[in-house]
Backbone as a ProteinNet text record, in pm:
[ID]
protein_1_A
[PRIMARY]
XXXXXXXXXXXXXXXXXXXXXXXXXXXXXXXXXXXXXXXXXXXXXXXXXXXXXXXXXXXXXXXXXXXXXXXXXXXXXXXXXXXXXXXXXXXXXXXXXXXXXXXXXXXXXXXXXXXXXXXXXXXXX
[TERTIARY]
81.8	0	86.4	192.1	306.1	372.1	349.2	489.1	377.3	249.3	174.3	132.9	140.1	99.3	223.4	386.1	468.7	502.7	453.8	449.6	354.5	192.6	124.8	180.4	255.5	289.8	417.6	488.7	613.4	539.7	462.8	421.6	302.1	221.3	207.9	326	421.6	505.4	592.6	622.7	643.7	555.6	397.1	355.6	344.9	361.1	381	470.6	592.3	734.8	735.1	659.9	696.5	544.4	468.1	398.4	474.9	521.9	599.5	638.5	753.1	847.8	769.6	626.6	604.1	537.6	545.4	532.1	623.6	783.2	863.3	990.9	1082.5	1139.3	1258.2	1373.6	1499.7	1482.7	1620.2	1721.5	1573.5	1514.5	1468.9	1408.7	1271.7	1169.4	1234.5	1280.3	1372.2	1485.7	1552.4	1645.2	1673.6	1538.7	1504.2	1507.1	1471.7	1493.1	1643.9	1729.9	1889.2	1974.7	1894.2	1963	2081.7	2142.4	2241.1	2361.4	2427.9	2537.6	2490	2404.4	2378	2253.3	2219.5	2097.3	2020.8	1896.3	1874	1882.4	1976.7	1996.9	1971.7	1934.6	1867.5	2000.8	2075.6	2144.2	2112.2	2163.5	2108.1	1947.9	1942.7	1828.4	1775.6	1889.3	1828.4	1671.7	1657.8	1542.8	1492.7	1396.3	1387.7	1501.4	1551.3	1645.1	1596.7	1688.9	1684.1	1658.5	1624	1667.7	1735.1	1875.7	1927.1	2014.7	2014.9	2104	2279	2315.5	2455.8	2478.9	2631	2690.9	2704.6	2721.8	2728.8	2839.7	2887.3	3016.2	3115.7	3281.5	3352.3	3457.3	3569.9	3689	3756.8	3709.7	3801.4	3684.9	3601.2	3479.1	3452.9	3414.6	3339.6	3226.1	3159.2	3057.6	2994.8	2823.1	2763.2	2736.7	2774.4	2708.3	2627.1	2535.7	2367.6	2272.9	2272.6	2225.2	2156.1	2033.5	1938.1	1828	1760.2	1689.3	1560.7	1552.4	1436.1	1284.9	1212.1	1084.4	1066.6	1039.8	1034.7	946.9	868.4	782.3	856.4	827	920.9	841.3	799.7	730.9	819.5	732.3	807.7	711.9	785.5	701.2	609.8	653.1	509	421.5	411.2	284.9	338.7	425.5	503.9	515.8	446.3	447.5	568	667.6	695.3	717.2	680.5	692.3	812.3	944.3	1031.4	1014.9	1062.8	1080.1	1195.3	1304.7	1448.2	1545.8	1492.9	1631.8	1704.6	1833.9	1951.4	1967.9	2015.8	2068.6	2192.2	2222.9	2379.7	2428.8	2465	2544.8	2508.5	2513.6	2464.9	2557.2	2520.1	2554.7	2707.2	2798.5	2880.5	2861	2931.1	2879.8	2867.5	2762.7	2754	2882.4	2992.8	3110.2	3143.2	3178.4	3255.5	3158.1	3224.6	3119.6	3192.9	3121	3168.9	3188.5	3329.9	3437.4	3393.5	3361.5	3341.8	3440.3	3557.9	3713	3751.1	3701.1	3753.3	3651.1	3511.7	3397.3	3439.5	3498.1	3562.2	3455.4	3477.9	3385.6	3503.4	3551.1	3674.9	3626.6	3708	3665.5	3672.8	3583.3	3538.3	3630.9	3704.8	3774.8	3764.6	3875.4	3828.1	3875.7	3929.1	3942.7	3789.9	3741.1	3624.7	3498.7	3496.9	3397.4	3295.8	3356.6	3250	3170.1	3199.1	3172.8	3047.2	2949.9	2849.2	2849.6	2766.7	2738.3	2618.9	2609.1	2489.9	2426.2	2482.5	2457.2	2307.6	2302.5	2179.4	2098.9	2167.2	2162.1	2101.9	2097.8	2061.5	1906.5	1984.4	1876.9	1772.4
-119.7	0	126.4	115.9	262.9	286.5	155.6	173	233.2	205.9	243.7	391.6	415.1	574.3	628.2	591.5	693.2	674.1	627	578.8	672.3	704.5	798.6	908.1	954.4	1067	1142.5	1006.2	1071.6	1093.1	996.2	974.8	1206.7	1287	1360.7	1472.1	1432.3	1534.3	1529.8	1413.2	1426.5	1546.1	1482.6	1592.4	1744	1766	1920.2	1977.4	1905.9	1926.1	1948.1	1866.2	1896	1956.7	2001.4	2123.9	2269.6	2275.5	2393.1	2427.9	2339.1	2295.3	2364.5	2340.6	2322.6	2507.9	2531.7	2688.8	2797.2	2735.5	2830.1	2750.6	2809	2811.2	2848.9	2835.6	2887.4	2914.3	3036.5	3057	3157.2	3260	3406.9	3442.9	3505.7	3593.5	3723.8	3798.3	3930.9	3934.7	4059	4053.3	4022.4	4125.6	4038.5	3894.4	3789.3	3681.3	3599.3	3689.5	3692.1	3695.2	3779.4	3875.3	3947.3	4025.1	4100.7	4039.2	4127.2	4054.9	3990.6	3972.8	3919.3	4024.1	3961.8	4029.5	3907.2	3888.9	3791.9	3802.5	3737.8	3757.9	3650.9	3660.2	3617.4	3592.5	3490.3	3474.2	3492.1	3584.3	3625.4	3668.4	3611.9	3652.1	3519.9	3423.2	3234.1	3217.8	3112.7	3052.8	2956.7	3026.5	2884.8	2940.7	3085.2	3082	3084.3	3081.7	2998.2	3129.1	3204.3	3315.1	3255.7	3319.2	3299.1	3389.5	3349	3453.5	3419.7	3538.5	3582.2	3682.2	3671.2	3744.5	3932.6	3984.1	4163.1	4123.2	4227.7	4228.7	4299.4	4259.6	4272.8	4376.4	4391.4	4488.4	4394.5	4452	4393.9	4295.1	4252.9	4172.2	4270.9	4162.3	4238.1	4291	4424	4492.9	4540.7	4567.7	4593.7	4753.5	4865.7	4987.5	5004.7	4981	5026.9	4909.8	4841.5	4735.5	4781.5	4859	4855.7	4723	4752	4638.6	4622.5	4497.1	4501.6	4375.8	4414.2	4298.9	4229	4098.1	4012.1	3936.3	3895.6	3765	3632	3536.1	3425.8	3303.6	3235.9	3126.7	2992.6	2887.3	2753.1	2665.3	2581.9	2466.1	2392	2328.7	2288.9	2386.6	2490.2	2589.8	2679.4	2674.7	2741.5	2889.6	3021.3	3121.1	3177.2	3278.1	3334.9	3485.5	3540.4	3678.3	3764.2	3825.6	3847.3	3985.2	4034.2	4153.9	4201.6	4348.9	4382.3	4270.5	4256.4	4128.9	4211	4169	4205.2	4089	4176.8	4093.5	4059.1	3898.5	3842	3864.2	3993.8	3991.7	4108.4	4083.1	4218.7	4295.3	4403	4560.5	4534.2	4641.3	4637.9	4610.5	4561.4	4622	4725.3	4785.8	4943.2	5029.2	4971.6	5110	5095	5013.8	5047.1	5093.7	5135	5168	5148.5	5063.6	5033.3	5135.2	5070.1	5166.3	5167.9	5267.8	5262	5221.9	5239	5233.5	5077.3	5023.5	4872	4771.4	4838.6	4742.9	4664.6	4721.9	4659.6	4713.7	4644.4	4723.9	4745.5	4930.3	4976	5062.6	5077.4	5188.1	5312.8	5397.1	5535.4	5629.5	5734	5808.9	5957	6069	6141.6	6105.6	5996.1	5956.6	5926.8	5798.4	5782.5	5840.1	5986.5	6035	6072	6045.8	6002.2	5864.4	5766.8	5581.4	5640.9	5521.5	5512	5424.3	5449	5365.6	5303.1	5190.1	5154.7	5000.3	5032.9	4984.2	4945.2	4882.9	4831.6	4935.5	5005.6	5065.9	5260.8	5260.8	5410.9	5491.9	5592.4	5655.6	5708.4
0	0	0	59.8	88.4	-20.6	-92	-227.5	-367.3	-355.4	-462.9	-430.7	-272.2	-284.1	-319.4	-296	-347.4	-471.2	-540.4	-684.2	-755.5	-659.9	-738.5	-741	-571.4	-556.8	-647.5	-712.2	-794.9	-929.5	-958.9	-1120.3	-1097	-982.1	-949.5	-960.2	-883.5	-920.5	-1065	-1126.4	-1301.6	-1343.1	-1316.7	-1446.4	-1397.7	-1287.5	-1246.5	-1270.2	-1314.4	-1339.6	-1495.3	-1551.5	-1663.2	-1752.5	-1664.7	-1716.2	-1649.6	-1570.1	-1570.1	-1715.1	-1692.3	-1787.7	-1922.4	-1993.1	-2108.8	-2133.1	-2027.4	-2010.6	-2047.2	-2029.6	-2058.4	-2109.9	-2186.5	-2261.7	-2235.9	-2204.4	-2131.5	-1992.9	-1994.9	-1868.3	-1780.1	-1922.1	-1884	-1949.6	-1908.5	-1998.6	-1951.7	-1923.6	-1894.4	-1783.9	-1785.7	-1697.3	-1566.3	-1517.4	-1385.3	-1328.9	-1432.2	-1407.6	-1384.5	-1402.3	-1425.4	-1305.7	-1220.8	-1087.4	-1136.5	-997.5	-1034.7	-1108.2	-1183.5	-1282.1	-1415.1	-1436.8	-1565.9	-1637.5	-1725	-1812.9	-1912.9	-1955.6	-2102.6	-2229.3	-2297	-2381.3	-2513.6	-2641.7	-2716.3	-2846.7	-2856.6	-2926.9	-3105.4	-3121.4	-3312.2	-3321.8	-3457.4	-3478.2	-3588.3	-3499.2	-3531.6	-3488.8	-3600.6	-3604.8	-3477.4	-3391.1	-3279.6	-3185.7	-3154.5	-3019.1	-2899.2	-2799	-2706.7	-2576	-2515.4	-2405.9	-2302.5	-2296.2	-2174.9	-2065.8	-1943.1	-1853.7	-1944.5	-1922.9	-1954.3	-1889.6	-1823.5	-1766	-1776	-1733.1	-1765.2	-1840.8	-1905.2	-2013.5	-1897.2	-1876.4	-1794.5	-1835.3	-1783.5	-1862.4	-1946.5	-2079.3	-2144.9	-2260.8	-2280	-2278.8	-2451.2	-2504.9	-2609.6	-2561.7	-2643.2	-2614.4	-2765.2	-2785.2	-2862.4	-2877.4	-2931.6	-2913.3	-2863.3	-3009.1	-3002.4	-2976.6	-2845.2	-2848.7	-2662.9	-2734.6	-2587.5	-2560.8	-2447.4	-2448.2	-2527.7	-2546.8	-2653.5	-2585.6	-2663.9	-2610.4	-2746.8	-2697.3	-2835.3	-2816.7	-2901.8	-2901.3	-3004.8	-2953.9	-3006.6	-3018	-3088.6	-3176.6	-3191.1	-3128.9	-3176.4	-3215.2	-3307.3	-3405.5	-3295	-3181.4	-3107.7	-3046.6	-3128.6	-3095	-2967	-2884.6	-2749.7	-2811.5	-2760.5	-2740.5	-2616	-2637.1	-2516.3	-2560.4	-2455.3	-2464	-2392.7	-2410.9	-2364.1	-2372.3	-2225.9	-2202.1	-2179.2	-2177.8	-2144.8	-2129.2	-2280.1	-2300	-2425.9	-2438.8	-2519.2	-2623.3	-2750.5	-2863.5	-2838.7	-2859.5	-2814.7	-2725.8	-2630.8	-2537	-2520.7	-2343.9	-2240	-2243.4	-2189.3	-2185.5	-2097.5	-2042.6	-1982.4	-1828.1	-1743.6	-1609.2	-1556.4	-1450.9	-1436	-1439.7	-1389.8	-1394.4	-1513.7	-1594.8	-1741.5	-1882.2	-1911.8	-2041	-2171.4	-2297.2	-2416.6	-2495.8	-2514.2	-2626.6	-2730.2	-2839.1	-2983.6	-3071.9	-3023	-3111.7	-3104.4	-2979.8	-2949.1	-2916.2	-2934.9	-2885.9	-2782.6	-2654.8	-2526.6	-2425.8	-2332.9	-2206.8	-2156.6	-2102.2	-2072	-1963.7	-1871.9	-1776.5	-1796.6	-1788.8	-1814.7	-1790.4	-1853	-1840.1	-1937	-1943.6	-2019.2	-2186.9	-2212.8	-2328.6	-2402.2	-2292	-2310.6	-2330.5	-2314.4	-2295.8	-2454.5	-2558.1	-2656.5	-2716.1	-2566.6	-2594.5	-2500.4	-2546.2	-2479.8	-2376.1	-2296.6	-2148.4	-2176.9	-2219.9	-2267.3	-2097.4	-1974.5	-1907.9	-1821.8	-1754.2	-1763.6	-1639.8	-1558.9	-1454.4	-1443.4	-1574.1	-1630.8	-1521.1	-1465.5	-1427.2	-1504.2
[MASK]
+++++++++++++++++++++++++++++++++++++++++++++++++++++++++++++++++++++++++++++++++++++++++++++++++++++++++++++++++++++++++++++

């Protein structure tokens, strides 16, 4: 009798697990879902991608200019809808102190050299 109720009770938690599961689609529907240090990011503009947490961009780190956050809706062949909010194309912004170089697409620390690179960080008042 003990072994058939924990038998219902696992075969119970399978399908709760994997109706979560059939709800969402990656790491992150936005940044928030990331916590501090990272952001979501949406690799290309492939067929069927994937959203995931990735790291802030570091010193030294490649960085994107003009790459603010964007909202996307995203479509998959078994009918799966997701709707993404302040997520980034390929790779997140710099971390709050550095800001990306135009000359080296680096995330470099801010100085008066720097002062025509944008700060395209995630932290903007």
């Amino acid at each position: 009798m003990a072994v058939s109720s924990a038998v219902r009770m696992l075969a119970a938690a399978c399908l709760v697990v994997s109706a979560v599961g059939m709800r969402r689609l990656g790491d992150c529907s936005s940044s928030a879902d990331c916590g501090p240090g990272a952001c979501c990011t949406v690799a290309g503009f492939n067929r069927y991608s994937v959203p995931q947490c990735t790291p802030l961009g570091d010193l030294g780190d490649w960085c994107r200019i003009m790459n603010p956050p964007r909202e996307l809706n995203l479509a998959y062949p078994n009918g799966l809808q997701i709707v993404l909010t302040d997520t980034y194309h390929g790779m997140c912004p710099c971390r709050p102190e550095l800001v990306c170089s135009r000359a080296s697409s680096t995330c470099q620390l801010p100085n008066e050299s720097t002062l025509d690179q944008e700060d395209n960080s995630l932290y903007r008042d």
